[in-house]
N, C-alpha and C positions, 0 to 999 in steps of 0.2 A: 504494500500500500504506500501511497507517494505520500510523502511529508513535506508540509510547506516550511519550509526554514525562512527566513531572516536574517540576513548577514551582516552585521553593523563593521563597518572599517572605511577604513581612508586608502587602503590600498586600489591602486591605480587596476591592479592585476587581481580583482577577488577571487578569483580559483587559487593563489598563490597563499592563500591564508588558508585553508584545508585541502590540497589537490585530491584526495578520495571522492571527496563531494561530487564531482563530475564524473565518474563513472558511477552513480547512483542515480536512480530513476525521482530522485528529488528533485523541488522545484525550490530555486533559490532565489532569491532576490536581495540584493545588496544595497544599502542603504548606507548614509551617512550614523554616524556614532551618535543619535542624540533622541532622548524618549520622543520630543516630536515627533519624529519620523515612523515612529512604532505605533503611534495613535493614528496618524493621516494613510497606513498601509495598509487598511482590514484585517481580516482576519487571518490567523498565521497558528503555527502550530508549535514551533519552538526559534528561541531567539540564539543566535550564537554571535558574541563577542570577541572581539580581535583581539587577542593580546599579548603579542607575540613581542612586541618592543613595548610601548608605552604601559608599563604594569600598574603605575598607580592611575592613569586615565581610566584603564580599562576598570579596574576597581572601583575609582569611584562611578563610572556608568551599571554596573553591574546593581550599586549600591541604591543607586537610583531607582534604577529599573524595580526594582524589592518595592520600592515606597512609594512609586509613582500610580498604581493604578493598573499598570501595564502586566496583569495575571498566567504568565504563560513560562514553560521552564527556558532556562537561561543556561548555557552551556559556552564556558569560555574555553576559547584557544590558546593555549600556551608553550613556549617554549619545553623544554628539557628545565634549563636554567632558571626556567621561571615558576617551576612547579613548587622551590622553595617556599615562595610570597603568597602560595595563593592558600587560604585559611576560610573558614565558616566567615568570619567578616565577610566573604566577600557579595555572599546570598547566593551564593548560584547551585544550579541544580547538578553538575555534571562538568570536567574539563577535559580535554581532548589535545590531543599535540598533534600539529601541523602535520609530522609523518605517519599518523594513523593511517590504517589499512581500510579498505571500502569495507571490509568485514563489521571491523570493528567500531568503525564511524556509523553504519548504519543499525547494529545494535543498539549502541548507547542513543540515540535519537530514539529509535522506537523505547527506548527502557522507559527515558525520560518523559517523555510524552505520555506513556498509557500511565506511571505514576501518579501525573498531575491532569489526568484524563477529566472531562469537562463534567459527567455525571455518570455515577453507579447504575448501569440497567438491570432492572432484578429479570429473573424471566418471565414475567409478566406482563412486561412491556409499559411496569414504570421505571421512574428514576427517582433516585434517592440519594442524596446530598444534605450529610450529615444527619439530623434528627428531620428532615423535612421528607418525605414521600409525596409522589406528583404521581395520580395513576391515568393516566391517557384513555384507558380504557370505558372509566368510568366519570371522569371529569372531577376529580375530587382532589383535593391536596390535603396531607394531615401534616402535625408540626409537634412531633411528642405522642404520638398515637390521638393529637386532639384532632376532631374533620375542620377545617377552614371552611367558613359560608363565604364560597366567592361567587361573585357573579361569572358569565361565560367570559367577556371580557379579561375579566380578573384574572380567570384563571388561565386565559391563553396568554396573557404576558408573563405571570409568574415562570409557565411553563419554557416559552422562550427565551426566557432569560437565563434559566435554570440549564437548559437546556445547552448554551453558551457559555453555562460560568466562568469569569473570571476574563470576559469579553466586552470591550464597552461599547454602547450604541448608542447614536445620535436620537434624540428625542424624534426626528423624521426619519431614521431609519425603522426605528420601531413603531411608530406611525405605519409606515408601509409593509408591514411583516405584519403585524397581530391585527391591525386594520383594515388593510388590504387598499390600494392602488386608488378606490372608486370612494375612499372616505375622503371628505370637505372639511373635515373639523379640523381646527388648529393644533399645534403640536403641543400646548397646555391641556390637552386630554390626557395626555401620559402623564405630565406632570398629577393631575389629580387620582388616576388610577395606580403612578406610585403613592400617591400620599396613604389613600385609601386600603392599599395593598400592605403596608409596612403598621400601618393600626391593625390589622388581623391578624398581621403575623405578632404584635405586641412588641412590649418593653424590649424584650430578654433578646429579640430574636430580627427585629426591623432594621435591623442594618447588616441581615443580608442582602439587600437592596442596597446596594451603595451608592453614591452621587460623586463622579468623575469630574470637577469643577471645569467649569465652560467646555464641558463635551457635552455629556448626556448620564446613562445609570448602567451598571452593570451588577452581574448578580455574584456576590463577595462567597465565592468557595469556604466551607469551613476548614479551619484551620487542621491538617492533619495529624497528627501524635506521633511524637518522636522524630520530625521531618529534617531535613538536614536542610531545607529554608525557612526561614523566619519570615512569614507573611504580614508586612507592615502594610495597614490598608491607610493611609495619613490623607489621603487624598476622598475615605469613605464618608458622608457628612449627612443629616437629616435635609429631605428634600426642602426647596424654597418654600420661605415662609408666607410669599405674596399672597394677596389674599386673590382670592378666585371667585366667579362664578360658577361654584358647580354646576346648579341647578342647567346652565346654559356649556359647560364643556361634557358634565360628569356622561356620556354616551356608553350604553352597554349593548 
């Protein structure tokens, strides 16, 4: 199965930062070193870092990338030489040296990947993310074994987000996904079906819903046990406070 990689460097020559990578059926796309560029890319499946000279840039991008928002594993490139400096500060999921083998580079990619994999499918055909269960089947979501009264709306965003976790989407991108193509309403429909969504889920639990600041929301993965990254969500925040007309956005 192809994996969409993300290749953050400054090298003129990006195959020259992991030459395995190209004899693999992966799809790579090379980008500039800066979480921008990780938010304006879509959707991607794992992120991998240069770091083959610059160890403390690379570092502190890595470190970033943990706190930014940006939920997907992170796998640095590194020297021989440089395997010294790299430590849990650095948040990453996995490191890799430049003369890895196609074998071996496309292991560690899928390893890393199904690790931090988007949601638990039971065979049932829900998904389950942490204490929360989403059954598709029957349209229900529970949260602790409690059922959530969601409306259908409701529950096709939870679901799509859930479904994505650790993804962030533009208030008009989820507009056109859970609403479809042929809705009028503005893009403060979302905003109130989050707000509304994060009161069911209550206190304890409403900021798996998280608020990506001047993007949009994504849905905050819980936090794994025993993980060898440190999930800083600094960027997760209670939606806007503006006051709204429901009664004229709230559409179900």
């Amino acid at each position: 199965m192809s994996i969409d990689v993300l290749l953050l460097t400054t090298d003129s020559d990006p195959e020259a930062v992991l030459p395995a990578l190209s004899l693999l059926p992966h799809e790579v796309r090379p980008l500039r070193p800066e979480v921008s560029a990780l938010l304006e890319a879509g959707p991607h499946d794992v992120v991998l870092v240069d770091a083959r000279t610059d160890l403390v840039g690379a570092r502190s991008l890595c470190k970033l990338l943990d706190s930014s928002g940006v939920d997907v594993p992170v796998v640095a490139v590194v020297t021989e030489g440089g395997l010294v400096a790299v430590n849990s500060d650095w948040n990453v999921d996995e490191i890799l040296l430049p003369t890895s083998g196609p074998a071996e580079v496309d292991a560690r990619l899928r390893l890393v990947r199904s690790r931090r994999g988007n949601a638990q499918a039971g065979g049932d055909g829900s998904l389950q993310l942490g204490e929360l269960v989403i059954d598709e089947a029957t349209y229900t979501a529970r949260l602790r074994g409690r059922p959530l009264d969601l409306t259908y709306k409701e529950f096709e965003l939870l679901k799509y987000l859930a479904q994505h976790a650790g993804r962030v989407f533009t208030r008009a991108q989820l507009l056109q996904e859970v609403w479809g193509y042929d809705f009028f309403g503005g893009t403060r429909t979302v905003d109130v079906h989050v707000r509304r969504l994060r009161a069911k889920l209550g206190p304890e639990h409403e900021s798996l819903i998280g608020t990506v600041r001047n993007v949009g929301y994504k849905f905050v993965r819980p936090p794994r046990p025993g993980g060898i990254r440190r999930g800083i969500e600094h960027l997760a925040e209670p939606a806007d406070n503006n006051p709204l007309d429901e009664a004229e956005l709230y559409r179900v």
